[in-house]
N, C-alpha and C positions, 0 to 999 in steps of 0.2 A: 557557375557551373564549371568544374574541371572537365580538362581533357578525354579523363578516364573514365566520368561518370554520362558522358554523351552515348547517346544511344538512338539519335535520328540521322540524319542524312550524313552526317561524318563519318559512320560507324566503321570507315575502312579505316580511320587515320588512330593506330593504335601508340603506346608508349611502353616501347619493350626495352629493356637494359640488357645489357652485354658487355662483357667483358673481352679485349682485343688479345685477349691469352685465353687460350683453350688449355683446360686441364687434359684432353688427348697428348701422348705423347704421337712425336713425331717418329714415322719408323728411321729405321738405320740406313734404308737404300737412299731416300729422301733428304737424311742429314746427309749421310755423305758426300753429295752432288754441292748442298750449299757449302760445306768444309771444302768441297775441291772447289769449287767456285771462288771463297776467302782466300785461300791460300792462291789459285793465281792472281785476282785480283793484288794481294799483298807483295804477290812476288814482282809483278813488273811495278808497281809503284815504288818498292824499296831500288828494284835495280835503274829505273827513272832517275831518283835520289843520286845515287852512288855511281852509276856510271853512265851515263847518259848519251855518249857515243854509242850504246846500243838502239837508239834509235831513230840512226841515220844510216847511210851506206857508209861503206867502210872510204870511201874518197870523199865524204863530206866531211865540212869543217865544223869544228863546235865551236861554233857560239855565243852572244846571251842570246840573242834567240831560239836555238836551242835549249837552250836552258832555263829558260820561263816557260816555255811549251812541255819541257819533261818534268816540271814544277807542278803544273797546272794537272799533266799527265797523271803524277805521283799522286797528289791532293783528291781525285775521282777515284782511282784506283783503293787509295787506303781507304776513303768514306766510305765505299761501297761495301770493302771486305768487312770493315767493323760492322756495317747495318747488317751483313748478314750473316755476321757471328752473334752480332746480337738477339735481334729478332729471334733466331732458332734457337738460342739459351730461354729468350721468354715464352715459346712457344707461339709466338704471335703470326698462325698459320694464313689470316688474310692477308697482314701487313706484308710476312713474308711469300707470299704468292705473289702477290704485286710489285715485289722487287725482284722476284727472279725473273717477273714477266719483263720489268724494264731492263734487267743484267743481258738475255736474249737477245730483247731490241738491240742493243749497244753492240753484242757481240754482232748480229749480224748485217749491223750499219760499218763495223771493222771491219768485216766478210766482203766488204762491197769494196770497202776503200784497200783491204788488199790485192783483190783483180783490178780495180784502177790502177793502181800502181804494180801489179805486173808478180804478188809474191803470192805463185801459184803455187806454192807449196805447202802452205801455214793454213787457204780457205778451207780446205777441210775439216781440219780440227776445231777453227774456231766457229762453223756451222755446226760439227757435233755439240760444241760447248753449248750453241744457243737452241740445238734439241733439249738436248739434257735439261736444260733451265727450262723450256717451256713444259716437259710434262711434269719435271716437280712442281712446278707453278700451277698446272693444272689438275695435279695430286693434290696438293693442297689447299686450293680453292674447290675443285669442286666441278667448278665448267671452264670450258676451255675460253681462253681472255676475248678470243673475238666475241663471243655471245653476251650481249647484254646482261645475262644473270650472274656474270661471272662479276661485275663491277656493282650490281645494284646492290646483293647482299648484305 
């Protein structure tokens, strides 16, 4: 007896297909946040890259410590922009809900670790960044990340 053909006490346990691309297009306010989100993401990775004394004080010395740390820097940064140019070309609206949810987290683990270190000027923006990521995350999924239904789906 298949899965499909049970009809006694399992009958909650279904076998439904789906595809992680939704034929919905995604609106324009929603792409735009993951396009602004790629693009900084790509931007401080490339400038990690290329010039890496941006991210020290300007009386710190570079480095290879430095320089494995702005490597490593670059390497999260570019992964993340590609996932999330990607994703949003395939329209893959849970995948990419679940990535803006983690892009948020990240920004505002940054948010934390800029008042540790004292660069009250930058917290704000980069807690708007991790607004913006969690309601298109939440535009896209559906329920907000904290609620269980948002991950069971």
């Amino acid at each position: 007896m298949t899965l499909s053909n049970r009809s006694d006490e399992n009958s909650d346990l279904r076998v439904t297909s789906f595809s992680p691309v939704d034929s919905k297009p995604i609106s324009g306010g929603l792409a735009l946040i993951v396009i602004l989100g790629a693009v900084l993401f790509a931007t401080g990775g490339v400038l990690a890259l290329v010039h890496p004394a941006i991210m020290v004080s300007p009386h710190d010395e570079i480095n290879a410590a430095v320089r494995i740390y702005a490597g490593y820097f670059a390497s999260r940064n570019l992964a993340l922009a590609f996932m999330l140019l990607a994703l949003l070309a395939l329209r893959a609206r849970r995948a990419l809900g679940n990535l803006l949810t983690l892009v948020a987290l990240i920004q505002v683990f940054d948010a934390g670790m800029d008042c540790v270190e004292g660069r009250w000027a930058i917290v704000p923006g980069v807690l708007v960044l991790a607004l913006l990521f969690l309601i298109a995350a939440n535009r896209l999924c559906g329920s907000p990340f904290w609620t269980i239904g948002a991950w069971r789906r």
